[in-house]
N, C-alpha and C positions, 0 to 999 in steps of 0.2 A: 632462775636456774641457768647457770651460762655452763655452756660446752668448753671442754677441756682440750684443747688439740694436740693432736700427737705431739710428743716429742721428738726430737731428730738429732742420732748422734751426732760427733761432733766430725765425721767426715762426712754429712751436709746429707746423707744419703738415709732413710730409714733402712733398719734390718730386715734381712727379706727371709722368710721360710720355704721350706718344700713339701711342707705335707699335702696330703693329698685332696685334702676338703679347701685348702687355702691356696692349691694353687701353687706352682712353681713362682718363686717372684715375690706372690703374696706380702704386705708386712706382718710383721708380727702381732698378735693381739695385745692390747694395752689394757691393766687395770684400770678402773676409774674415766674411761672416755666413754660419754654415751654420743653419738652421730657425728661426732670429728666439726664441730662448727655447724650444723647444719640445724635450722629452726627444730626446736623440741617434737613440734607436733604436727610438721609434715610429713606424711605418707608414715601417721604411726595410728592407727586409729582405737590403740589400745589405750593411748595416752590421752585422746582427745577422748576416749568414753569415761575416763579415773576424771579429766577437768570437766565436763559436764554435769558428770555424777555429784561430783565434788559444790559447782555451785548450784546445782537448783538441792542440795541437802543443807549448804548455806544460808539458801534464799528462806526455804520453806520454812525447817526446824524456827527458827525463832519468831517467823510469820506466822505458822501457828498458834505460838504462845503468846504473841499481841493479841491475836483476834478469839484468844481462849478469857484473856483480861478484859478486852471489849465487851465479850458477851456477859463474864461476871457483871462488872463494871453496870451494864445497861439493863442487869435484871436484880440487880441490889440497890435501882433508884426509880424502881417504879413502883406504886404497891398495887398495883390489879395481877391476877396469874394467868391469865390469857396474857398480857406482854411478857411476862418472865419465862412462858413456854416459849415464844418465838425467838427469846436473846440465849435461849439454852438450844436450842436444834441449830440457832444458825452461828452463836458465838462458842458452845460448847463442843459441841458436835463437828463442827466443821474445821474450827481451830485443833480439836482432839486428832482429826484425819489429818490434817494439815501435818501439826507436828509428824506423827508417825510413818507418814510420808517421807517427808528429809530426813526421821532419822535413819529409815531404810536406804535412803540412797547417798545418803551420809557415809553408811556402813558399808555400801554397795562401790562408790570411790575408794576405798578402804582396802574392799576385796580386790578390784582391780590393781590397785596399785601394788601390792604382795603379788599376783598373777604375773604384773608384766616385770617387775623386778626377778623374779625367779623365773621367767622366761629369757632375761639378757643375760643370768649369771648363769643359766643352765649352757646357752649359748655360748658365752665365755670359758666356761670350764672346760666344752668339747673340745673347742680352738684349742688350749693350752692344754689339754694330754694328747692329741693328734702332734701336737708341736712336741711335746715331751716323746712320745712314743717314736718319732722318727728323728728325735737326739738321741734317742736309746738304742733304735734300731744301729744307726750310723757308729754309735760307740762303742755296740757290740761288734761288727764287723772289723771294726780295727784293731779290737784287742784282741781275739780270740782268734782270728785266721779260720775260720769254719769249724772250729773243734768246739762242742757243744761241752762245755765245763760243767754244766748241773748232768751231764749222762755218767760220769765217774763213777766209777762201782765202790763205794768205799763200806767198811765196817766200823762200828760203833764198838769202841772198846774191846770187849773179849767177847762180843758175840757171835754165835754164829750165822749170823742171817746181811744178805748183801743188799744194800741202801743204794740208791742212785745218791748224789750229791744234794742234790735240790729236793730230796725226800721229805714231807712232812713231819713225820716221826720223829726226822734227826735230826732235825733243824738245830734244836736249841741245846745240842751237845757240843762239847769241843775235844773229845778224845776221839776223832774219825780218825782213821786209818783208811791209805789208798790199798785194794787188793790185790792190783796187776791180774795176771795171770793164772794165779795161784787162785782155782775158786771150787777145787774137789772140795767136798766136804760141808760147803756152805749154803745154806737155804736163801733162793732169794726171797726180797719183801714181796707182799701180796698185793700191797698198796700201791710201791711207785714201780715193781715188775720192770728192775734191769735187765 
């Protein structure tokens, strides 16, 4: 598994953020890079529990199933049944645990690795809406000059009932009308209480 290293625009410099979890400075988060170069399974000890789990279910699963063939094997060439008891407890038995052993930790590498995968992407996701939310924030400020656009008192067609902008209910209309001034007469919503 080889580590992907950042990429670096082409003025030599990475892109730096300013959210507030990342740090003034910070760079930006990258899809696809797990530890920037740095060995897999240093100081991750989630990763070395998925490779450990991983080989002793390796090791075991199929070591059971030798020593489940062994015991067959040593109790279908002898004919007394006192020997065929002792190739059944120690080749059936022990081989039977064996397997179900690895395949438990087989499954148990399996688990962990879904664990720590949705623990980097969960990771990642926060990065990139904290980074989203404060290109949002920034974008908002520049367009709007402090004037809150979803507070607009607008009415829906020939109703008479007054909507904020950003109202639920009206979202999915397109005959909004602005009401200025003009709001004798008119019930506001109950929902978004211009």
């Amino acid at each position: 598994m080889t580590a992907i290293q950042n990429p670096v625009p082409i003025s030599g410099q990475p892109e730096r953020a300013s959210g507030s979890r990342l740090g003034s400075g910070a760079p930006l988060p990258r899809a696809g890079v797990r530890g920037g170069g740095v060995a897999p399974v240093r100081n991750n000890n989630y990763q070395l529990l998925q490779i450990v789990l991983f080989w002793a279910g390796a090791i075991l699963l199929p070591l059971g199933l030798v020593v489940i063939v062994l015991g067959w094997y040593g109790a279908s060439n002898t004919p007394y049944q006192y020997d065929q008891l002792s190739y059944l407890v120690s080749g059936g038995l022990l081989g039977l645990g064996l397997t179900f052993a690895g395949g438990f930790l087989y499954f148990g590498a399996w688990l962990a690795r879904i664990a720590d995968d949705g623990r980097e992407s969960s990771k990642r996701l926060a990065d990139t809406l904290l980074v989203l939310a404060d290109a949002t924030a920034r974008s908002a400020a520049m367009t709007d000059q402090g004037v809150d656009l979803g507070a607009t008192p607008v009415v829906a067609g020939d109703n008479a009932t007054i909507h904020r902008r950003d109202c639920a209910l009206i979202a999915h209309r397109e005959d909004l009308r602005a009401v200025g001034n003009h709001t004798e007469g008119l019930v506001p919503c109950r929902v978004c209480r211009p």
